[in-house]
C-alpha positions as CSV (number, residue, x, y, z in Angstrom):
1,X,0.0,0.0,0.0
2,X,1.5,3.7,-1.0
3,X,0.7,6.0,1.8
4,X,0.2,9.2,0.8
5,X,-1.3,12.6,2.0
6,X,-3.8,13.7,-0.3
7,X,-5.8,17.7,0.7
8,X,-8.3,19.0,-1.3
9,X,-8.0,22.6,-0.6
10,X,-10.8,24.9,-1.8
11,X,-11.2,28.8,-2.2
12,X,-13.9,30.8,-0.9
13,X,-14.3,34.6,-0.3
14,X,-15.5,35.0,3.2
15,X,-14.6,38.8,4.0
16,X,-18.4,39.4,4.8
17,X,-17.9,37.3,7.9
18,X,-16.5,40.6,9.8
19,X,-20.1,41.9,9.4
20,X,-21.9,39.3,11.2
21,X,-21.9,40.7,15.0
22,X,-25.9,40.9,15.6
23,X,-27.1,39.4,12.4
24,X,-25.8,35.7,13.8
25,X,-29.5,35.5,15.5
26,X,-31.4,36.7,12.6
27,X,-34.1,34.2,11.1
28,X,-33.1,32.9,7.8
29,X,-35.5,30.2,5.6
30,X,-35.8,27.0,6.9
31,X,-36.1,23.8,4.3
32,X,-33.9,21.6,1.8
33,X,-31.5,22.8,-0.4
34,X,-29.0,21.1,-3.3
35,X,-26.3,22.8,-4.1
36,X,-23.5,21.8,-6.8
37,X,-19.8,23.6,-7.6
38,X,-16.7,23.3,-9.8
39,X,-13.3,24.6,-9.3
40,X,-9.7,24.7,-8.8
41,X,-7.6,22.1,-6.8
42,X,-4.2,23.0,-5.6
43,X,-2.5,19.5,-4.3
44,X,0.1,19.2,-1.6
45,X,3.1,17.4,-2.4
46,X,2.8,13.8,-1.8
47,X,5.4,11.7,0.0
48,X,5.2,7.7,-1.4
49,X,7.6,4.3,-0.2
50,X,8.9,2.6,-2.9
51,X,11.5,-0.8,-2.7
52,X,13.8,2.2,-3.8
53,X,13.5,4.5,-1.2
54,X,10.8,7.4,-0.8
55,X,9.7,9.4,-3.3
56,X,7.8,13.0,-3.1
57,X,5.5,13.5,-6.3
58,X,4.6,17.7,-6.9
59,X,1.7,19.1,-8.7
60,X,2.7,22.6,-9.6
61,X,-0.5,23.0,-12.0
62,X,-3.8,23.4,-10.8
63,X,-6.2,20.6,-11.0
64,X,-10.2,20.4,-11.2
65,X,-12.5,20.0,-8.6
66,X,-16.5,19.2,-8.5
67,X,-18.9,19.1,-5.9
68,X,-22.6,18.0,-5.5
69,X,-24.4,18.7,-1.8
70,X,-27.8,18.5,-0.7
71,X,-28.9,19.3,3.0
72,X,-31.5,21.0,5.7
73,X,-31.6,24.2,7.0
74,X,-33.2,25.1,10.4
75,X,-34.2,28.5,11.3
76,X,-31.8,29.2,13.8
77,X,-29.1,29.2,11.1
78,X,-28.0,25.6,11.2
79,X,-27.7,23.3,8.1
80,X,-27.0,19.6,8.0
81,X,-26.0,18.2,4.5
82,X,-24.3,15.6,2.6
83,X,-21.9,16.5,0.0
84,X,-19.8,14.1,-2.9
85,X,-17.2,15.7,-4.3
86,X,-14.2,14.9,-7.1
87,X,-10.8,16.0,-7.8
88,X,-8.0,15.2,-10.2
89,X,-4.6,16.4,-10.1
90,X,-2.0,15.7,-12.6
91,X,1.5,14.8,-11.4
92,X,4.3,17.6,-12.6
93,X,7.5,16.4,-11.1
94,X,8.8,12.8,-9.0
95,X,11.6,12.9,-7.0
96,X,12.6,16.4,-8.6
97,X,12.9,15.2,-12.4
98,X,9.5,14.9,-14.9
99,X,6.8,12.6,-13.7
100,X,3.6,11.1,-14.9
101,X,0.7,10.1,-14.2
102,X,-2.8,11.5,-11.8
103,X,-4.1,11.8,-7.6
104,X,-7.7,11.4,-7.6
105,X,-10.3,11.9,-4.8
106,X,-13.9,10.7,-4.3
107,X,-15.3,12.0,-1.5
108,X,-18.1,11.6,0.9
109,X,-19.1,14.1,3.5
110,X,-21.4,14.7,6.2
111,X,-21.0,18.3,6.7
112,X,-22.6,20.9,10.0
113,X,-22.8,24.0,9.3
114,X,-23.7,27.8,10.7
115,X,-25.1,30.4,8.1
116,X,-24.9,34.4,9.4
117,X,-28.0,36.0,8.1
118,X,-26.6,39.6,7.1
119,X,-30.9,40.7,6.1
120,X,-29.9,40.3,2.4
121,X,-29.3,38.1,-0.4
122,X,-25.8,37.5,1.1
123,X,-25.0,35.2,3.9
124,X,-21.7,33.5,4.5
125,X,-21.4,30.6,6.5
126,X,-18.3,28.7,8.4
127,X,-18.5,25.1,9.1
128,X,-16.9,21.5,9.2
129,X,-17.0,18.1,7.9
130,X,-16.0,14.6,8.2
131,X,-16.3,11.5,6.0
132,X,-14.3,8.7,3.5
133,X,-11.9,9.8,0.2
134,X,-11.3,6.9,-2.1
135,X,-7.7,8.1,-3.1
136,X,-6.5,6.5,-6.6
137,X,-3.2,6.8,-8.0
138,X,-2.8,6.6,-11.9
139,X,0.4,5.6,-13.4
140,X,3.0,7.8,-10.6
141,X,6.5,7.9,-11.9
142,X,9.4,9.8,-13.1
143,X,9.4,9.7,-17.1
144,X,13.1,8.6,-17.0
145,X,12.6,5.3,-15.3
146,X,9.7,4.5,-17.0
147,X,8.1,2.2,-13.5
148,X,5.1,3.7,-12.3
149,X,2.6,3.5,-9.2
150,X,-1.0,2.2,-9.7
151,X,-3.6,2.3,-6.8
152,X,-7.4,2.2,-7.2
153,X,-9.9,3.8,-4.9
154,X,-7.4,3.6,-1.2
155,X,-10.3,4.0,1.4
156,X,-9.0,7.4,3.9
157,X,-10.1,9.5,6.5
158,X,-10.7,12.9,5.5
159,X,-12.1,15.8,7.2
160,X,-12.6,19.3,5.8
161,X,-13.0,23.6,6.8
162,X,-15.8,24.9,5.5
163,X,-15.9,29.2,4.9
164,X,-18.1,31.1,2.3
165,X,-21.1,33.0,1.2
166,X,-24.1,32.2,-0.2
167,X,-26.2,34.6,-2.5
168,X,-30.1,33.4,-2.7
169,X,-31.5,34.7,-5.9
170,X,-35.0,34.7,-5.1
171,X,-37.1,33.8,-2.0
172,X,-37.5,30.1,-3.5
């Protein structure tokens, strides 16, 4: 088994938060709610073991992300949901020279969550999640050496910060 560390780190403008003193009490609409995103996915370098030695694998380009969620929200400006989310990032360098080859993530979340009702169409919320990443590895390796690393769908623990605003459209 390759151990690696694998974070999905994601981007989200919460500057509004500062604003939030009194309107953290405000009522905001209660119900369901699906929500779905795509994005950018910067990778931390990845530290394998191989029969030569270990190896750290860097992603200097930017990789995609997508997310799907779907939850409840309670008046009191709590949400519970469950989110799925994918990302992909290609392989730039192994052990310094040209690599090959992909990290993946599948993800599974159950997520808490507290919105700040600001009394308008903006309300930025902070939260947390835990839940399973299937971590696959896709042909790892430096292009010199031609060997490469190949592991499918490596069950982890993963866990996850949650910051950002929310813009509602319309009262539905």
């Amino acid at each position: 088994r390759l151990p690696m560390t694998f974070t999905k780190t994601s981007v989200a403008i919460v500057a509004l938060l500062a604003l939030a003193p009194a309107a953290a009490f405000a009522d905001t609409t209660p119900g369901w709610y699906v929500g779905a995103g795509a994005g950018a996915s910067f990778a931390e370098d990845s530290k394998g073991h191989t029969s030569a030695g270990d190896v750290t694998a860097t992603y200097e380009t930017p990789g995609v992300s997508f997310n799907g969620n779907g939850g409840y929200g309670w008046t009191n400006g709590f949400r519970a949901e469950g989110e799925v989310f994918y990302n992909n990032n290609t392989i730039d360098k192994v052990g310094g020279v040209n690599g090959t080859g992909h990290l993946s993530n599948l993800g599974f979340f159950a997520n808490g969550l507290y919105d700040f009702n600001m009394g308008s169409m903006f309300t930025p919320y902070v939260g947390a999640g835990v839940g399973v990443a299937l971590v696959s590895a896709g042909n790892i390796g430096a292009q010199a050496n031609g060997s490469a690393v190949n592991e499918k769908d490596v069950p982890e623990f993963a866990w996850q910060a949650i910051g950002g605003v929310a813009a509602q459209l319309d009262h539905n």
